[in-house]
C-alpha positions in Angstrom: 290.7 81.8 -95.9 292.3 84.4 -98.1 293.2 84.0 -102.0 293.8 85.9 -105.1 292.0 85.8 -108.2 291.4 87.4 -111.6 287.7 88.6 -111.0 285.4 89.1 -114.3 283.7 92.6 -113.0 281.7 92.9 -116.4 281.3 91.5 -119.6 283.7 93.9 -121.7 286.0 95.0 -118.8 289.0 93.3 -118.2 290.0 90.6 -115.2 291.0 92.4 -112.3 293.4 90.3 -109.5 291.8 90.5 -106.1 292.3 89.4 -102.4 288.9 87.6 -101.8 287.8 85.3 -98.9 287.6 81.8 -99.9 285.3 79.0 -97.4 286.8 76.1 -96.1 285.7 73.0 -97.8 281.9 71.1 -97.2 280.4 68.2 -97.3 282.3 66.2 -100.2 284.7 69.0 -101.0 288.3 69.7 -101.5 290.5 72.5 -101.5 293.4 73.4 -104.1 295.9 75.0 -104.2 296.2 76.1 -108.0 299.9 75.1 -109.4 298.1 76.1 -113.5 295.5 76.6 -115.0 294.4 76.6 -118.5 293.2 79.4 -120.3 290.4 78.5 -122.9 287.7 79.8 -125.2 284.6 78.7 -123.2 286.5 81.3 -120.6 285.6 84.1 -122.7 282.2 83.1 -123.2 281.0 84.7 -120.1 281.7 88.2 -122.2 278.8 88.1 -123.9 275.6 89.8 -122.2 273.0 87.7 -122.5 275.2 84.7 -121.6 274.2 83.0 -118.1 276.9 83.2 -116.3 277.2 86.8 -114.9 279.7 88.7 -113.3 281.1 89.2 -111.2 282.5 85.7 -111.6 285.8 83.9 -111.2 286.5 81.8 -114.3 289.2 79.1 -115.3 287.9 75.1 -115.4 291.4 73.7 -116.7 293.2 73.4 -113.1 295.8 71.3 -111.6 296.8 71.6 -108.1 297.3 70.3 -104.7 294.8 69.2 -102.6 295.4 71.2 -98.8 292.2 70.6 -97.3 289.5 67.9 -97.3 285.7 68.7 -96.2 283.6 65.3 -94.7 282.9 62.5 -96.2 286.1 62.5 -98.8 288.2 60.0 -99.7 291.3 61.7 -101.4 293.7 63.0 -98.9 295.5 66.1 -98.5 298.9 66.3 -100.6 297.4 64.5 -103.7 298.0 66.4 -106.8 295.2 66.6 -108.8 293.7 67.8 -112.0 290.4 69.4 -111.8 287.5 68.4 -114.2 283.8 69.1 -115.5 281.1 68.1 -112.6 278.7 66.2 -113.3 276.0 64.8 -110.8 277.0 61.2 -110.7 273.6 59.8 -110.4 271.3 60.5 -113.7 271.1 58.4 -116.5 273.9 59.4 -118.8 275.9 59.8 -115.8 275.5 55.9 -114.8 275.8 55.1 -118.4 279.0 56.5 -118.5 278.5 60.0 -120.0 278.8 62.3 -117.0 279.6 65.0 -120.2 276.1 64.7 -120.9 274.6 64.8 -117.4 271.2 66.5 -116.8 272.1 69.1 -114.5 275.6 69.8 -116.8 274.7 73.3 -117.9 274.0 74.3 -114.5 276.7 72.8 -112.7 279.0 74.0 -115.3 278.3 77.3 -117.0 276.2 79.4 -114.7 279.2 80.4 -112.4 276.9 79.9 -109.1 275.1 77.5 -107.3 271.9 77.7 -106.0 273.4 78.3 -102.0 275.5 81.1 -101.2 278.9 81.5 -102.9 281.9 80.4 -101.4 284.0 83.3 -102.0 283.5 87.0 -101.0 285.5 90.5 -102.1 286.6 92.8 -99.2 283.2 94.5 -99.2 281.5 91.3 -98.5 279.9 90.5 -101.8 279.5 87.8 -103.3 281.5 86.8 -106.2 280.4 83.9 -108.8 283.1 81.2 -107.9 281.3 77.7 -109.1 282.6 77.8 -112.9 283.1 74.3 -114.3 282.8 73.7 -110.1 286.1 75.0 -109.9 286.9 78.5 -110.6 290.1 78.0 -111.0 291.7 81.6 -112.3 293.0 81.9 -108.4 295.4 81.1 -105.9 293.3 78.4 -104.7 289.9 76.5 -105.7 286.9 74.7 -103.9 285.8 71.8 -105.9 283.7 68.3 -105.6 285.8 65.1 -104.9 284.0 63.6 -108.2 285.2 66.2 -110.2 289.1 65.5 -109.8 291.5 63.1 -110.6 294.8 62.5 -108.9 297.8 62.1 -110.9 301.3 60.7 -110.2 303.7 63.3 -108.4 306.3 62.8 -110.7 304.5 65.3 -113.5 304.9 68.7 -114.3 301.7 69.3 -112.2 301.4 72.9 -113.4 301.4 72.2 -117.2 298.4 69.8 -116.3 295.1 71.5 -116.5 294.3 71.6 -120.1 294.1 67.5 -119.7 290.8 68.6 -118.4 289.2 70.4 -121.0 290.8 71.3 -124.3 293.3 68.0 -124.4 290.3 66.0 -123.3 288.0 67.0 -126.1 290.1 67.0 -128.7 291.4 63.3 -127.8 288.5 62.4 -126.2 286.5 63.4 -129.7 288.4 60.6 -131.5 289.0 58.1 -129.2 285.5 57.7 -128.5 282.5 59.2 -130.6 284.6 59.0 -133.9 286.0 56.0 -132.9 289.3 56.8 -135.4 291.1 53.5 -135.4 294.3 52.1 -137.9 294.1 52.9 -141.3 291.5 55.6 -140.4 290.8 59.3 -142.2 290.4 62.1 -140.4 289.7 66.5 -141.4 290.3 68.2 -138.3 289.6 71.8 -139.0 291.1 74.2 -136.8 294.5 74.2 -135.4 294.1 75.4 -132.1 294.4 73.6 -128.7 291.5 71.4 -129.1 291.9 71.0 -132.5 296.0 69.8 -132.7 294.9 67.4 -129.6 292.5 65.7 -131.8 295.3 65.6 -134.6 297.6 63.8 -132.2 295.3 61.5 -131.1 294.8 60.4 -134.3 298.1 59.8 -135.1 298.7 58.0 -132.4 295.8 55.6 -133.5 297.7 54.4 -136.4 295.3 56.8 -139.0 296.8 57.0 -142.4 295.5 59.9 -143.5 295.0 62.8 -140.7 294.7 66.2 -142.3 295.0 69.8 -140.1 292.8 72.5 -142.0 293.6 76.2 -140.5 294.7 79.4 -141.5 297.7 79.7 -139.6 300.7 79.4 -141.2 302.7 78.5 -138.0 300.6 75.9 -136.7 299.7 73.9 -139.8 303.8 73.4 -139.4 303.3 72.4 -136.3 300.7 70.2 -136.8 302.7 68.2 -139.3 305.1 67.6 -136.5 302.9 66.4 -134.1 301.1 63.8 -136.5 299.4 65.4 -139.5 300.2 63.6 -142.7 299.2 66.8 -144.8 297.3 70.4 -144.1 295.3 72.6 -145.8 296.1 76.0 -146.0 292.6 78.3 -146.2 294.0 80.9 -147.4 295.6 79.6 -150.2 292.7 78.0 -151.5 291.9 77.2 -155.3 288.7 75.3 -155.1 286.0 75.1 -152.0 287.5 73.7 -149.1 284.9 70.5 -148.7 286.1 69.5 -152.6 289.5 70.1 -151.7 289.1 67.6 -149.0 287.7 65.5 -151.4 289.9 65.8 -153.7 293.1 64.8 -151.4 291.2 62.1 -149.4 289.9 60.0 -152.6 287.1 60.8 -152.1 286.3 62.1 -149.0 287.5 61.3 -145.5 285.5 58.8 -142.9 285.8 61.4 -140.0 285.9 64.8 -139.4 286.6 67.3 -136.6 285.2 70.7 -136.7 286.8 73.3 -133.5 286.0 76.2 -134.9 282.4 76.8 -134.9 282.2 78.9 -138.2 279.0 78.0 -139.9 280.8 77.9 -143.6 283.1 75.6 -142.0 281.3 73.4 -140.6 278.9 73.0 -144.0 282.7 72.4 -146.1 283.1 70.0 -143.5 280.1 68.0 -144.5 280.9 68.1 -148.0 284.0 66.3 -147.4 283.0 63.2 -146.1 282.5 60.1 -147.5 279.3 58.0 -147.7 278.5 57.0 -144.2 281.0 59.5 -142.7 280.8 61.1 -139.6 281.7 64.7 -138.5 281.9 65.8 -134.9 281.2 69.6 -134.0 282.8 70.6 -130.2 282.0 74.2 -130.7 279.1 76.0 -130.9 277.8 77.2 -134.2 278.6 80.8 -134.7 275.3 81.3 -137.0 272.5 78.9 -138.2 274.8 76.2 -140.6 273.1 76.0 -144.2 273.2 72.8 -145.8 272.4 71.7 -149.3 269.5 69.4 -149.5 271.0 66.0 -149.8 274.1 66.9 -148.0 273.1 64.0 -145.8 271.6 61.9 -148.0 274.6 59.4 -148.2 274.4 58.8 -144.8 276.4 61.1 -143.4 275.7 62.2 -139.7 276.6 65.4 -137.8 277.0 65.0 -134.3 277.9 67.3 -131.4 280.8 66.7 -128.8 280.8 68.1 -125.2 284.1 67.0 -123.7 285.1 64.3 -126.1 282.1 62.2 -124.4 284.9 61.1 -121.8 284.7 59.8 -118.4 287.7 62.1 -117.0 288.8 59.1 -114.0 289.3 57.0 -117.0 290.8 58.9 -119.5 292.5 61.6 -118.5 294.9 58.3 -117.1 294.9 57.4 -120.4 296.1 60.3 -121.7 298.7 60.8 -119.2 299.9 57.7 -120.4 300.0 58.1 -124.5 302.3 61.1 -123.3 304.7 59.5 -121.5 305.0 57.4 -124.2 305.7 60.4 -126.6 302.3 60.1 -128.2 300.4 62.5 -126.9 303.4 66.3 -126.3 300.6 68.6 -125.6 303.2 70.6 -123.7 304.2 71.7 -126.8 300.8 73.7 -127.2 301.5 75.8 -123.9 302.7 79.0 -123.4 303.0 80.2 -119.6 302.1 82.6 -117.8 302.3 84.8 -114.4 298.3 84.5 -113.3 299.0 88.6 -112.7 299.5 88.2 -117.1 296.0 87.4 -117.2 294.8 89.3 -119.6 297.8 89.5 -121.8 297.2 85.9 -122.1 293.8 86.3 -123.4 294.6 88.9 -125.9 297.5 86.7 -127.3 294.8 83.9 -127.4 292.3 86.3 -129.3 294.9 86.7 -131.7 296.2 83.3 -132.5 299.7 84.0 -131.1 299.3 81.6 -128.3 297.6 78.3 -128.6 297.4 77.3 -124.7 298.1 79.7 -122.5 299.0 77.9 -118.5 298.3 80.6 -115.9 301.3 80.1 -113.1 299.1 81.6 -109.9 302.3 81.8 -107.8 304.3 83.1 -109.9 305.8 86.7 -110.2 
């Protein structure tokens, strides 16, 4: 069938829309039709040259949609809205055990852009283009994707403004829900103010934590992060002592939990400095550079532990979150900034620049 799509053509050039040809569905697949999709960091990551996803390639793994056409053996029926997740195999260990974020064939299901069979989508010339991102590819008109990998969602929502409860939303929340385990009364550094990073910051809030502080260097959304939970933030550029101390210093001590979204090496060894004894920080980005601790930074029995996907099980807890917002708890809407899919790479360049938190890519709209 035919589609459009912002094709990756190489990794410095920019996203070019295209009319491709798109399969019809397989064994265990369904076709969407793409209402929004997310724009987010790991999108850009395909940039770099020795990454191992390679273009051309169809990005985008935040997507919500409408499910048009069912291949065999599915159970989810055409007209279901849905938001589109991770894939994971479903059958390895960490899978059964309930982490499909840590599944054994993750990486390749996820971040190589391709299977192993032929793609499902080809240009006008007949090539292939890489269209298996996150299983979905999702920066298009439409999206082929595994029946696991969704989860259907009451009609009644603003289906577009949906997709970033699969990624960005989802790790944030997912982060402290359940590997920091933040409960009532809880402490919590989240450092970085950015889509992942003001998720985790309303999560918190919304599990009673007393003291939940927003560390970034944006003016703008450090305000907005006291609106949407933070009981204080710290302001990196207006710094008098090093950031772990100054943690320290507001949080008695040190806080049990922290949250580190940005991946900055400097960052992530402040972050260690400002926990407590026995406290735990979480790292959902990857290290920019090889993170230099002093020698007993862990001798207190602190642990540093990586996040892929706030460990969640997507079925379970994307539900969950759609139900903390309906509640008021959880207005990531207020994060997202729309725009036409033909935008595309305005979008990213107001991302790049901190202007836009969460850009929503509208694929049908002019």
């Amino acid at each position: 069938m035919h589609m459009r799509a912002a094709v990756l053509r190489e990794h410095g050039g920019p996203f070019k829309m295209e009319d491709l040809e798109l399969a019809e569905p397989g064994m265990g697949e369904l076709l969407v039709e793409v209402a929004g999709v997310g724009f987010c960091h790991t999108d850009v990551m395909p940039r770099a040259e020795a990454f191992m996803a390679e273009p051309p390639l169809i990005l985008g793994h935040e997507g919500s949609g409408v499910v048009v056409a069912a291949g065999p053996c599915t159970t989810i029926t055409v007209g279901t809205p849905v938001v589109m997740s991770f894939d994971h195999c479903g059958r390895c260990a960490n899978c059964l055990d309930g982490h499909p974020a840590y599944c054994r064939s993750f990486w390749g299901r996820n971040m190589v852009g391709r299977s192993r069979s032929s793609s499902p989508v080809t240009d006008v010339a007949g090539r292939s283009i890489g269209a298996r991102w996150f299983g979905q590819s999702s920066f298009a008109t439409h999206a082929l994707t595994r029946e696991d990998a969704v989860v259907p969602v009451p009609s009644d929502l603003p289906l577009e403004l949906l997709g970033p409860l699969a990624c960005s939303v989802l790790t944030g929340a997912g982060a402290v829900f359940n590997t920091l385990a933040v409960s009532a009364g809880d402490s919590i550094a989240v450092y970085g103010a950015g889509a992942v990073g003001l998720s985790a910051v309303m999560a918190a809030a919304a599990t009673g934590a007393t003291q939940v502080i927003a560390i970034d260097r944006h003016k703008e959304r450090l305000e907005l992060a006291l609106e949407l939970g933070a009981t204080e933030v710290i302001d990196t550029q207006c710094l008098s002592q090093e950031l772990g101390q100054e943690v320290v210093a507001r949080s008695a001590g040190g806080t049990r939990t922290a949250l580190d979204t940005t991946g900055v090496a400097p960052v992530i060894a402040s972050a260690v400095t400002g926990l407590r004894t026995r406290g735990i920080l979480g790292m959902v980005s990857m290290a920019s550079s090889d993170i230099v601790l002093q020698r007993d930074a862990l001798a207190t029995g602190k642990t540093i532990t990586g996040i892929l996907e706030g460990d969640s099980v997507p079925r379970i807890h994307i539900p969950r979150l759609i139900t903390l917002w309906r509640g008021g708890h959880l207005p990531f809407e207020r994060l997202i900034q729309t725009y036409p899919m033909n935008d595309i790479n305005q979008a990213e360049a107001d991302m790049a620049s901190g202007r836009t938190i969460k850009p929503v890519l509208i694929p049908h709209s002019r």
